[in-house]
C-alpha positions as CSV (number, residue, x, y, z in Angstrom):
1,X,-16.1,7.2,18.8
2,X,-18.0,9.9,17.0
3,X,-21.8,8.9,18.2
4,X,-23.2,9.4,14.7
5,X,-20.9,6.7,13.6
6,X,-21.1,5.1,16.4
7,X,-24.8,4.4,15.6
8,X,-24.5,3.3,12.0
9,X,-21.6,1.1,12.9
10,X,-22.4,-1.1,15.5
11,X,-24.9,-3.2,13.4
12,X,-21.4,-3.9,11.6
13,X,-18.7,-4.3,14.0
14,X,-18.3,-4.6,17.7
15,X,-15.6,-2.2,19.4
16,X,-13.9,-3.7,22.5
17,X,-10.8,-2.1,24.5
18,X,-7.7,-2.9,24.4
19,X,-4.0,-1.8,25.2
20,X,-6.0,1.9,26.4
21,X,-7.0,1.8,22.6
22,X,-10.4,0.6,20.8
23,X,-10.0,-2.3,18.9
24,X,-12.8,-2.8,15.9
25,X,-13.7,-6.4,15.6
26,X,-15.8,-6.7,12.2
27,X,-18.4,-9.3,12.5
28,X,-17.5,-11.1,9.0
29,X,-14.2,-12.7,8.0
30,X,-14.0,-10.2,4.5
31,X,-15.3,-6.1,4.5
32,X,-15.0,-3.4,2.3
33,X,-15.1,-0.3,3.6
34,X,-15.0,3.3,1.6
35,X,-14.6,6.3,2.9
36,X,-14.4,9.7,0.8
37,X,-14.1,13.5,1.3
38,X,-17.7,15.3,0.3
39,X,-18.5,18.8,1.1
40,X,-16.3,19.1,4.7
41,X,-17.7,15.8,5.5
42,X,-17.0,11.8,4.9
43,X,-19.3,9.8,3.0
44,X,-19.0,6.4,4.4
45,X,-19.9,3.0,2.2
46,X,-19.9,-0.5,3.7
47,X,-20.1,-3.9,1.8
48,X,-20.2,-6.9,3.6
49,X,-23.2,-10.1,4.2
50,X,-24.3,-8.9,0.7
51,X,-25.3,-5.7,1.8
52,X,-24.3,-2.1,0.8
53,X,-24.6,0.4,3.6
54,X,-23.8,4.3,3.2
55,X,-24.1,7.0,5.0
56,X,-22.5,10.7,5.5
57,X,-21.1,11.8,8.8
58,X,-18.1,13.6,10.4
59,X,-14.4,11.9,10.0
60,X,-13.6,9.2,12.8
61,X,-10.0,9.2,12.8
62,X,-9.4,7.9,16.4
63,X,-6.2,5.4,16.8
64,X,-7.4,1.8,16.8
65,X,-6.1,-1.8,15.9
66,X,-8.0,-4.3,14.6
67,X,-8.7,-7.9,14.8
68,X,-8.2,-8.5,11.2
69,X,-5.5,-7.9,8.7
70,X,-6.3,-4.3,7.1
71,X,-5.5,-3.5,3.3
72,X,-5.5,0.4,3.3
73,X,-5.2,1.6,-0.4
74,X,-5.9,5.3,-1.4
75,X,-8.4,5.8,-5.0
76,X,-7.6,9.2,-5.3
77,X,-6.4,12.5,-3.7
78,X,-3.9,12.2,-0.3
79,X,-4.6,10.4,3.1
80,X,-2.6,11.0,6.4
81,X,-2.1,7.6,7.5
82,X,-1.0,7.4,11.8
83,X,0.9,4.6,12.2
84,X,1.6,4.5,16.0
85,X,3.2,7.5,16.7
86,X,4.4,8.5,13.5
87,X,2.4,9.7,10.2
88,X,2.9,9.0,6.8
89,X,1.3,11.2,3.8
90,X,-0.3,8.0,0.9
91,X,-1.4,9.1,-2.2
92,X,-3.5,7.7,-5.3
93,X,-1.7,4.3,-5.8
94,X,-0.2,3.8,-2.5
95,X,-1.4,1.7,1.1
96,X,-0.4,-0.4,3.3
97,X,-1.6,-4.0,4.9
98,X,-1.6,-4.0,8.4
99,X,-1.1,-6.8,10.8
100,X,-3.5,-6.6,14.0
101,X,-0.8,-5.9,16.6
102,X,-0.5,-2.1,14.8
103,X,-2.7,1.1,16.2
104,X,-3.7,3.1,13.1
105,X,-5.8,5.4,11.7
106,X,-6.5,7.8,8.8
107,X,-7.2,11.3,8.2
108,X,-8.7,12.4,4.5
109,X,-7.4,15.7,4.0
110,X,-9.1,15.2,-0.1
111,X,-9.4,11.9,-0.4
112,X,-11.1,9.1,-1.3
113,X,-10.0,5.8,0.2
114,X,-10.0,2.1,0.7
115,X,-10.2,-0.2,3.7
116,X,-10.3,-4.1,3.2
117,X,-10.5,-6.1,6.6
118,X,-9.6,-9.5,6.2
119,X,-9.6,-12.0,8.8
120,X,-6.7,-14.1,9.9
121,X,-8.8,-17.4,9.3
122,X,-9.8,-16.3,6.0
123,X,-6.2,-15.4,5.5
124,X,-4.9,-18.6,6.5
125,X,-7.1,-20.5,4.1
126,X,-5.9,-18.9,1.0
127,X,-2.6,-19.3,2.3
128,X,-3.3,-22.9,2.9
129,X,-4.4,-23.6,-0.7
130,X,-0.9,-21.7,-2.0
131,X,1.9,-24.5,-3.6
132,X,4.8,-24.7,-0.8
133,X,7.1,-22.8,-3.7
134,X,4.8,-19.1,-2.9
135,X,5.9,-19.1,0.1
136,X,9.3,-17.3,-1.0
137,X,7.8,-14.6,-2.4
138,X,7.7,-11.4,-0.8
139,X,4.1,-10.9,0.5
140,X,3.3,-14.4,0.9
141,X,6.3,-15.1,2.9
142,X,5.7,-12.1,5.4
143,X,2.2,-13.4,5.9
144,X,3.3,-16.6,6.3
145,X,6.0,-15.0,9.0
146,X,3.4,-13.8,11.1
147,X,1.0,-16.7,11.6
148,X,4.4,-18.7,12.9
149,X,3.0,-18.4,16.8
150,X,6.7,-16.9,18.1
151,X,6.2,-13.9,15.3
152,X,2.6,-13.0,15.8
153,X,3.6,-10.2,18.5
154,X,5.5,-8.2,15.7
155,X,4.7,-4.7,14.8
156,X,5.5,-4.9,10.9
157,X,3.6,-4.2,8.2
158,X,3.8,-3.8,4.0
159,X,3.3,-0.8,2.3
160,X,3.3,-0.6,-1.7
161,X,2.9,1.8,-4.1
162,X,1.9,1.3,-7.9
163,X,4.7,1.9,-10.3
164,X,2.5,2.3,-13.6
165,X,-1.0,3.0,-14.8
166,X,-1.8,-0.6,-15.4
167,X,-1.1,-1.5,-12.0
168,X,-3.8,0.8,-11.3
169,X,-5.8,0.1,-13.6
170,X,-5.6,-4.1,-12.5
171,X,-6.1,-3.1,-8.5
172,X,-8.9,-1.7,-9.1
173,X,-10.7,-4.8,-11.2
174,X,-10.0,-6.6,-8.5
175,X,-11.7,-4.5,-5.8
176,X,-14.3,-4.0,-7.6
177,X,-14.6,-7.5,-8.6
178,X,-14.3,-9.0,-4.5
179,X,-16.8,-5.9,-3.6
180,X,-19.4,-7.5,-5.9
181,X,-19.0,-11.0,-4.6
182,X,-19.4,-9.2,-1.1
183,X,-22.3,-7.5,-2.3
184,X,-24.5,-10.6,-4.0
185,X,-26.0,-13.5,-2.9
186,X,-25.0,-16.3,-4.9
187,X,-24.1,-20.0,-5.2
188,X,-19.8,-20.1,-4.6
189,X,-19.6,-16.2,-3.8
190,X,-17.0,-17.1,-0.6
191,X,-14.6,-19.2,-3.3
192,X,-15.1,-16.5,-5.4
193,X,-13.9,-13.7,-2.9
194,X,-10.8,-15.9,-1.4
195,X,-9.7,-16.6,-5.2
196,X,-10.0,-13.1,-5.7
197,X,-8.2,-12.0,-2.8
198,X,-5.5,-14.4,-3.4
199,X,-5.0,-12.8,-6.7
200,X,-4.9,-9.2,-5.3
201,X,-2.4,-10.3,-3.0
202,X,0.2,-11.7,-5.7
203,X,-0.6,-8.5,-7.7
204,X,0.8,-6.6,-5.3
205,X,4.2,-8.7,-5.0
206,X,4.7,-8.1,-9.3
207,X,7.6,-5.6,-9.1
208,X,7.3,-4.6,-12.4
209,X,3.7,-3.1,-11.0
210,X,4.0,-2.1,-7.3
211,X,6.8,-1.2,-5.4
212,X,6.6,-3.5,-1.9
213,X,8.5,-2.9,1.3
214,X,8.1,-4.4,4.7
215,X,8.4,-1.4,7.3
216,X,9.9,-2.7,10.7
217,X,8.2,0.2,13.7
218,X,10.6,-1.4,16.7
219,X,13.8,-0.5,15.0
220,X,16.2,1.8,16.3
221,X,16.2,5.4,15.7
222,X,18.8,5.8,12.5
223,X,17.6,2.2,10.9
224,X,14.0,3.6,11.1
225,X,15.0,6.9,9.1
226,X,16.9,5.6,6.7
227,X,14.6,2.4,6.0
228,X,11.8,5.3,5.9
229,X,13.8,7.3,3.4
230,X,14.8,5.3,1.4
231,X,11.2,3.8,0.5
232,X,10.0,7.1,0.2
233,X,12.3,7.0,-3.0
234,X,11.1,4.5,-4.3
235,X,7.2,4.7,-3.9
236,X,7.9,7.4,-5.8
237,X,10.7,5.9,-8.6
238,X,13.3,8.4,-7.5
239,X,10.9,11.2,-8.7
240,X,11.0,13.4,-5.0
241,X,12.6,16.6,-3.4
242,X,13.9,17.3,-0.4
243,X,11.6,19.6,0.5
244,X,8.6,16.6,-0.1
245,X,11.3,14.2,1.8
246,X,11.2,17.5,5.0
247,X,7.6,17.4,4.6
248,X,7.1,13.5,5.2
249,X,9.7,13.2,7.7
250,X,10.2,16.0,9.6
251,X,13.9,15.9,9.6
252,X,16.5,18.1,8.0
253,X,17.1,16.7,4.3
254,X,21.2,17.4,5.2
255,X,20.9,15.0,8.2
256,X,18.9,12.6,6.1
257,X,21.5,13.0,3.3
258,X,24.4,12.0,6.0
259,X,22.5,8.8,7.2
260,X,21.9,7.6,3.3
261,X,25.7,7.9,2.7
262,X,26.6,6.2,6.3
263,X,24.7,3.5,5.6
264,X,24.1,2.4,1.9
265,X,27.2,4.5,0.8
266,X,25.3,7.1,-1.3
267,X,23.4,10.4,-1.6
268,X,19.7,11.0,-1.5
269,X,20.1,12.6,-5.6
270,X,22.7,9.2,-6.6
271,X,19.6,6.6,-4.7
272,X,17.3,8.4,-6.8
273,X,18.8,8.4,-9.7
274,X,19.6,4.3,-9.3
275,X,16.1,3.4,-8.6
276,X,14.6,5.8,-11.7
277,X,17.0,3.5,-13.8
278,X,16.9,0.2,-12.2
279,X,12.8,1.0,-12.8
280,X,13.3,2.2,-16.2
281,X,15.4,-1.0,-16.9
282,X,13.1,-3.3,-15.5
283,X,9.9,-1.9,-17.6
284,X,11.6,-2.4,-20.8
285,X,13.2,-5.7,-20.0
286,X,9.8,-7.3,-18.5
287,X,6.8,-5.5,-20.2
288,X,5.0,-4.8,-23.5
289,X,4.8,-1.0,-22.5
290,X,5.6,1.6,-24.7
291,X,8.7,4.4,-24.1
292,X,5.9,7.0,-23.8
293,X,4.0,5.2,-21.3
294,X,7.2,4.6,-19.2
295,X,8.7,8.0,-19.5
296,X,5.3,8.7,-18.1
297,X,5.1,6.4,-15.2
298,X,8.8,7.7,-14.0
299,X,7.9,10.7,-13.9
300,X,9.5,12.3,-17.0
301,X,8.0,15.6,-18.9
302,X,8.6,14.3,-22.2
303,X,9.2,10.9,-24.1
304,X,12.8,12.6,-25.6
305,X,13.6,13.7,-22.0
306,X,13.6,9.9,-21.2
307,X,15.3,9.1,-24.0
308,X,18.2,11.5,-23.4
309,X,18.5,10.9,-19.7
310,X,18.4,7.2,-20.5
311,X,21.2,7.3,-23.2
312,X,23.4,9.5,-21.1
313,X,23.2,6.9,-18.4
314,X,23.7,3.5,-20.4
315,X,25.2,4.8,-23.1
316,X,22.0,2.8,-25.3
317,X,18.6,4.3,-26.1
318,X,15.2,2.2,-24.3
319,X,14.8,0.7,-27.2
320,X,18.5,-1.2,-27.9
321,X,18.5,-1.9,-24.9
322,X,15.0,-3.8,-24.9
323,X,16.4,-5.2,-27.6
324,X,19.4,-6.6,-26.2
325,X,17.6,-7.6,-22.8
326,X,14.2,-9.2,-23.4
């Protein structure tokens, strides 16, 4: 570890080793750690035991696991995110929660990201105080998966990515709402943060707000590209190229194209198009949002450019067809 980090973090965290890789054990069960681009260097920010500690030094991005669950999220600008051997490009929107069996890290390239360590036992409490019916739903369910002591050894994680500006907008009241309970001293702050958390949680598992999909690293060669490709398209509603699919994966987007018709049956352009209208669909039939601020969030140049491309593919403008479907 970078000895000027080194330094500042150890009244924090303890680092052991483990599996020839450091493993970061935070010494509380709920942290909050920033980290952001400024001037070639990192400014780091830590808020935990109702203390805010900052300080500027150069980027640690050395693989690690940890003995907590980590929420990654990225606040603005693009993170590299190593995932064992294989990277992934997040931007402003988009993260991942990490199960402690994973080695990770992050590079910022211009950035400005989130880390949230949560512990298991701190997990399993909120998950304890959840009515047996939450357990079906998605997030829940793969948390619940994991502390089931023949699936802790699993290597799976959940990535999302926010669909529309009020998902933003909502993630980020709650972060800033569990870093201020972290930050104070007062009477109830812990049932305050695990409420809190608990609602973050089941924010993320609202599809019409965040797109959620539980990434699988031990699975064969051709599932892992296709499972890869095909949430790439929809963390980003449909609205990517090949060349941005190339970038990501590294593979030519002809091959990819042949693996996505072997096994769903359809092209990378026909997936696309499905998920911008299964999106677009869902939007209108579940939320107050206005066409603008859909075409928007799908990516479209213009309001009339949605409704066009909307009409030619239903036959109904957004608004019949909110009509007909609320």
């Amino acid at each position: 570890m970078n000895k000027q980090i080194d330094k500042r973090l150890t009244q924090l965290e303890d680092t052991i080793s483990t599996n020839n890789v450091p493993t970061i054990d935070n010494k509380a069960p709920l942290v909050l750690f920033y980290k952001k681009t400024v001037e070639g260097k990192i400014l780091y920010i830590n808020v935990q035991n109702h203390k805010i500690e900052s300080f500027v030094a150069e980027e640690y991005s050395q693989m690690h696991q940890n003995t907590s669950f980590e929420l990654f999220y990225v606040l603005s600008g693009k993170v590299i995110k190593r995932i064992e051997d294989k990277e992934y490009i997040y931007t402003s929107g988009q993260g991942c929660l990490l199960n402690r069996r994973i080695t990770h890290a992050e590079v910022l390239e211009d950035g400005y990201l989130l880390i949230l360590n949560i512990s298991e036992d701190f997990l399993k409490d909120i998950l304890d105080s959840l009515p047996h019916q939450q357990y079906k739903r998605k997030l829940f369910e793969f948390l619940t998966h994991y502390f089931q002591q023949e699936n802790n050894w699993q290597r799976r994680y959940i990535e999302f990515a926010s669909t529309t500006n009020s998902a933003i907008s909502q993630i980020q009241d709650f972060l800033e709402a569990i870093q201020l309970e972290l930050a104070q001293n007062k009477v109830g702050t812990e049932y305050f943060q695990k409420g809190y958390v608990l609602r973050l949680l089941d924010l993320l598992q609202n599809p019409n707000l965040f797109y959620l999909n539980i990434v699988n690293i031990d699975l064969n060669k051709e599932d892992y590209l296709v499972s890869r490709l095909i949430s790439l398209i929809e963390m980003s509603n449909g609205n990517i190229t090949r060349k941005e699919i190339d970038n990501q994966l590294h593979y030519n987007p002809e091959y990819l194209n042949r693996l996505l018709k072997k096994h769903n049956g359809c092209t990378i352009t026909t997936y696309a198009k499905d998920i911008k209208m299964r999106q677009a669909k869902r939007l209108l039939e579940n939320t107050d949002l206005k066409i603008a601020a859909i075409a928007e969030a799908l990516g479209f140049s213009t309001e009339n450019y949605f409704y066009r491309y909307f009409k030619d593919n239903t036959g109904i403008s957004p608004n019949q067809y909110r009509q007909e479907n609320r």
